[in-house]
N, C-alpha and C positions, 0 to 999 in steps of 0.2 A: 650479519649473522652468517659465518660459514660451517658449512658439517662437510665432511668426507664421506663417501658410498657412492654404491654400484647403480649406474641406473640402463634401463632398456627401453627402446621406443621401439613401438609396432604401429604397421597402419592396420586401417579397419578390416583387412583380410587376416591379420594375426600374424606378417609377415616382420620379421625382426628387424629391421631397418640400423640398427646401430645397437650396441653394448659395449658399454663402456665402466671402467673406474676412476672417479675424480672426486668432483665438489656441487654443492647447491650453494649459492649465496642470495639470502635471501634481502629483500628491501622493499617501498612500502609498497607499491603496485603491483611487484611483478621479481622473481623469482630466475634468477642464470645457472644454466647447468652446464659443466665444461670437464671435458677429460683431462685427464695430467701432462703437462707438462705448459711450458708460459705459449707455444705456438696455436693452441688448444682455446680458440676463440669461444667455444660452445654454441649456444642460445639461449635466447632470452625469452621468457613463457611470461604474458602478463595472466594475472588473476583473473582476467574480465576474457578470458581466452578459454579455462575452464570449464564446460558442461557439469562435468558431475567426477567425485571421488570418495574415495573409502580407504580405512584401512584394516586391514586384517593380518594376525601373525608377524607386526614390524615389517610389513609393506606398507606402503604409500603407492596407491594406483589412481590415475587420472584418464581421463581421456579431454580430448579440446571439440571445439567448437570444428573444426577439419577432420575429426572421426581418427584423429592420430592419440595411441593407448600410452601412457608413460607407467613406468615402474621403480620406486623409489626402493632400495633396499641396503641392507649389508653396513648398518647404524651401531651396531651393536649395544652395548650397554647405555650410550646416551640417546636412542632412540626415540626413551620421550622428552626429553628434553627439545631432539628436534623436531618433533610434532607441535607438541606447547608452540615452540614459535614459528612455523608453517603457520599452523590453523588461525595463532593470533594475528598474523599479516595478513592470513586473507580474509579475515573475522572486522579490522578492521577497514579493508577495503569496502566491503560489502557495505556497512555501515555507512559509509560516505555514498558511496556508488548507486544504494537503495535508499537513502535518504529513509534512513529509520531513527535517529537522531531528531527531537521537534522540541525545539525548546533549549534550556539551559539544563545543562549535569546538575543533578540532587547525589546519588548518594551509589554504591555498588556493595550486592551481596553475594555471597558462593550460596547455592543451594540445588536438588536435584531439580528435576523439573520432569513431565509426561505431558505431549501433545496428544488430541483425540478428536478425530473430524467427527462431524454432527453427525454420524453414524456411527460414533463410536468404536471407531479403530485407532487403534494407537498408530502414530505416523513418528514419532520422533521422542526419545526420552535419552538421557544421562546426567552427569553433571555440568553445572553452566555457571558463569557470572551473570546476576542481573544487573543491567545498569538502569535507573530510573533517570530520566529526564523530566522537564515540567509536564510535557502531552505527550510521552510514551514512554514504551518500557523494554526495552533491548535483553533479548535472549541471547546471549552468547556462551554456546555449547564449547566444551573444551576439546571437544570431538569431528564438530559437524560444524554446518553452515549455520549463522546469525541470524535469527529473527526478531522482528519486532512487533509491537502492540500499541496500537492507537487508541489515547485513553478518552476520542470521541465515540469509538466503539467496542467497548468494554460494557457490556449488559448490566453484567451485579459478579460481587463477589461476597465467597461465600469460606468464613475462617473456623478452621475445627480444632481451636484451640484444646482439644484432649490429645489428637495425634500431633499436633502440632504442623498441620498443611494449610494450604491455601489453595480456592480451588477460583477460577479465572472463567466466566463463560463469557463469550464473545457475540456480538451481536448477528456475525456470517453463522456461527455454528457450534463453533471450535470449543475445546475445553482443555483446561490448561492447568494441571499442579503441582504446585512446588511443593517438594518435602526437604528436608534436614536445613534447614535457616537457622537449627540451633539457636544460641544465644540470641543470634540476630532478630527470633521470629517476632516478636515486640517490637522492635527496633523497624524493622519492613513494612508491618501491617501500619505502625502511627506513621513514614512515611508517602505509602498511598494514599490514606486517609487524609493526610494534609494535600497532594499532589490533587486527589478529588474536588475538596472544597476551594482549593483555588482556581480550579480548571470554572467550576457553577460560579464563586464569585465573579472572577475573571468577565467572563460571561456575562451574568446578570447588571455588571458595571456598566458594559459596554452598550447591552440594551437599554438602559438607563436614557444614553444619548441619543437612540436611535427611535426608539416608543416613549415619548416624550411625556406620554396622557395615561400612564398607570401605575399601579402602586406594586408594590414590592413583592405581594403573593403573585401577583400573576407575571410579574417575571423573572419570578423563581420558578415557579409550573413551568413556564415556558424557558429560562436557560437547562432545566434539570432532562427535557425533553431535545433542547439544539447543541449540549456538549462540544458547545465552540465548532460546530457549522454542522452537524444532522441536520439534515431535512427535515420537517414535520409538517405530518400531514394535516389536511385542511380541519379535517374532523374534528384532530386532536386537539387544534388550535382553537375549533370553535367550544368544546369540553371547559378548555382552561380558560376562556371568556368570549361571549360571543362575538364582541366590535372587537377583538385584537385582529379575528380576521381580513376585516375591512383595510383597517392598516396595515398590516403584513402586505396584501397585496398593492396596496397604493407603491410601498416600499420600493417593492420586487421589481410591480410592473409600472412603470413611472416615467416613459414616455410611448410616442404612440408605435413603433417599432413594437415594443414589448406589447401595446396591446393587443396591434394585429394576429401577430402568431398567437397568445395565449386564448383570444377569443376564436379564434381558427380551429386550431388543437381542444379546447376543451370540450367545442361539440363532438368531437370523435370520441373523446377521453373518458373512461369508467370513471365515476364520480369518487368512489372508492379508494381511489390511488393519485390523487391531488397532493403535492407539497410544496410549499414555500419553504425558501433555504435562505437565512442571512449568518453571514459567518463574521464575525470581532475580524477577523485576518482580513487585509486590503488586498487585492490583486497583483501577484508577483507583476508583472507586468500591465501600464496603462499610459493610455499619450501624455505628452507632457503638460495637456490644457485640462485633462482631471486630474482632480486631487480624491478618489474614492474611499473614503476611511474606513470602509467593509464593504465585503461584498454580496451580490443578491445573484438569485437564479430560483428557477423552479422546476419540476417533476412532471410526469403524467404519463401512465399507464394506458397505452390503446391496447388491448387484448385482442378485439377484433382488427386488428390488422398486425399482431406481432411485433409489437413495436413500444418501446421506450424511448421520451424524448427529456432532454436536459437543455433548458436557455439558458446560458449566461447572461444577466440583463443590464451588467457593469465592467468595466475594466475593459485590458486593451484585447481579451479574446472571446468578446462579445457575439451571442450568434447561438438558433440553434441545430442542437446533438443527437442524432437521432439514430435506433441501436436497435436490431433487433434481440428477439429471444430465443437463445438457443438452448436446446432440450432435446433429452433421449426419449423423456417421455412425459404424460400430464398433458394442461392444459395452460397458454399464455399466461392465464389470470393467475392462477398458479403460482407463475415464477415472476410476476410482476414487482414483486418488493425486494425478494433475492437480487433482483437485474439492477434497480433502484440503487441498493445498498452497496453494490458491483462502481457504480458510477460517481455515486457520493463519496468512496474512499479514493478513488482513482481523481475526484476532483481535490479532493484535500491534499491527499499524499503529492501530485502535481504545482499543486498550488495557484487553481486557476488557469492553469497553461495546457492547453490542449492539443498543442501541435504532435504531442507522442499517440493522439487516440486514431490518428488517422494518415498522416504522415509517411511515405514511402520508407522502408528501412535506409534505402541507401539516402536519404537525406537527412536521415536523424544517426548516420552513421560518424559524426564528429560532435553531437550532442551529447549533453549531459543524462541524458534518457536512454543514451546506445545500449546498455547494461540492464537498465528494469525492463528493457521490450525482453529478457530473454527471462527475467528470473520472476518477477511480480505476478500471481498465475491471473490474476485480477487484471491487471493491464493487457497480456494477452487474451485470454477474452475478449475483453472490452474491443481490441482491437477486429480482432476476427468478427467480430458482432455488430462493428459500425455500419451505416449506410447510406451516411450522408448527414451534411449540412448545409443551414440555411443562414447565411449573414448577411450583414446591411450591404453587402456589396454584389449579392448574386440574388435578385430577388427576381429577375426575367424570367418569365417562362415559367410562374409558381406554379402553377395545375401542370404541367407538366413536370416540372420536377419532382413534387410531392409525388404524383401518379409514379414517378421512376421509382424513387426512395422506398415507396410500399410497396410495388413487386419484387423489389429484392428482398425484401421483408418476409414474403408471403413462406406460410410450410409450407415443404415437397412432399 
């Protein structure tokens, strides 16, 4: 895709560095801008180079990740035409590069849509294609950046068939509505509705194999509570039967590694804030002498030392995660579940692979991960929040370590 127009670069002083009139030629990663004539080599701007853009009045302004400002302009009449495919090349970058895509394509709808953080501010609205996948649901704005929805953490929806919306709340916070589906709005709603019941079937099948000794109501209670890998807490598990908890953790914790740390951690650990996590998904990665057909891990909430821990008790990035809490204000306990809920998407969305939570930039800078350390705000946190782990391979020196991991932990 090529368009002709006027473009200008400044660095972060405002200083004009170049102004020129040529072309953009756009393609799937990354986007060449070059002045007139064939000697007129230009540059070449990948997508994953990007900070942040807008456009306003048939501009197109960018800045990079180098604090250098670009200026797209002078399009004229097919202006949006060249927007449509900017936004869509970098709509589907994003898509690939954030791994918002989970599953197999179901179906895609036009409709408007409004974001609103659990404070209810609006952060984002226009019009968007929704694409539905088996386990998410891909916002793609015709304007803005792409986001997605993980239909493990999807709270409830709620359909107001007189105006014809749908309104989305999220398990982090968020609130989310689509309007004008028009004709389609029948056509979407029996979509997720089926997208839902196979996510619990799905589920429920696979505990089938895994909880061998129960019957069908209690592991429906309990897939309708694990949406193909949520965590759930100890409590909840013992609610929906009281020996499921027994096995859950036999599951979890199932050799003696696992039970050292879990009996270790639980004396410190608020009882309150215990989960077991078994997820249908096998471990992107694991040696070649397992074969793990899902994976296990668990949760705990220390308050009194600021601190969230996550083991992986299977696969090949076994070992535990251990995260402070950070906060402007409140109390640990407080934010104990928020931190939890922070960790469980960042495990899923990963897929088991941990190396992005802790990881030097410059070694995850040829990675497949180079792109969500900048965009996923979940990931960053997680990152800035980490402080340390424990695996089968660095267990010397445990009171001492531990003792290190909780003073970095500690409020200032």
């Amino acid at each position: 895709m090529i368009y002709n127009l006027k473009y200008k670069k400044q660095n972060q002083l405002g200083k004009v560095l170049l102004e020129k009139e040529g072309e953009i030629v756009i393609n799937i990663d990354e986007f060449q801008l070059k002045g007139k004539g064939a000697s007129d080599i230009g540059e070449k701007i990948q997508f994953s180079n990007i900070k942040e853009w807008r456009v306003r009045d048939n501009y197109v302004t960018f800045t990079t990740i180098q604090k250098e400002k670009y200026t797209l302009n002078n399009l004229g009449n097919i202006f949006n035409d060249f927007l449509h495919d900017f936004v869509s090349a970098r709509n589907d970058f994003l898509m690939k590069a954030l791994f918002m895509t989970d599953g197999e394509f179901v179906a895609e709808f036009d409709a408007d849509y409004e974001i609103f953080s659990k404070y209810e501010k609006s952060l984002s609205r226009g019009g968007a294609k929704l694409k539905l996948y088996e386990r998410s649901i891909v916002i793609v704005p015709f304007e803005r950046d792409a986001f997605s929805i993980s239909l493990n953490f999807l709270k409830k929806i709620d359909i107001d068939e007189e105006f014809y919306e749908i309104h989305l709340q999220l398990d982090q916070g968020f609130v989310i509505h689509f309007k004008k589906l028009g004709t389609n709005f029948e056509e979407f709603n029996s979509q997720m509705e089926q997208l839902q019941q196979r996510m619990y079937q799905d589920t429920i099948d696979k505990l089938k194999d895994i909880l061998l000794d129960y019957d069908s109501s209690t592991l429906i209670k309990l897939g309708y509570e694990m949406k193909r890998g949520k965590a759930v807490n100890t409590k909840k598990i013992t609610k929906i039967n009281k020996e499921l908890l027994d096995s859950m953790q036999q599951i979890v914790i199932h050799d003696d590694l696992a039970k050292k740390h879990f009996e270790y951690f639980k004396k410190l650990a608020d009882p309150e804030h215990i989960y077991f996590g078994i997820s249908p998904e096998p471990p992107k990665h694991q040696p070649k002498e397992m074969n793990c057909p899902y994976s296990t891990w668990y949760f705990m909430g220390i308050p009194d030392k600021n601190i969230v821990i996550a083991e992986i008790t299977n696969g090949g990035y076994r070992g535990v995660y251990l995260f402070k809490i950070i906060m402007e204000k409140g109390e640990p306990k407080e934010k104990v579940e928020e931190k939890l809920l922070e960790v469980n998407q960042a495990l899923l969305k990963m897929k088991f692979v941990t190396t992005a939570f802790y990881k030097d930039k410059r070694e995850l800078r040829r990675s497949i991960y180079r792109f969500a350390l900048r965009k996923l705000p979940y990931l960053r946190l997680l990152r800035r929040s980490y402080v340390g782990r424990l695996t089968p391979f660095n267990e010397i020196d445990w009171d001492k370590r531990i003792s290190d991991i909780f003073k970095k932990a500690e409020l200032k």
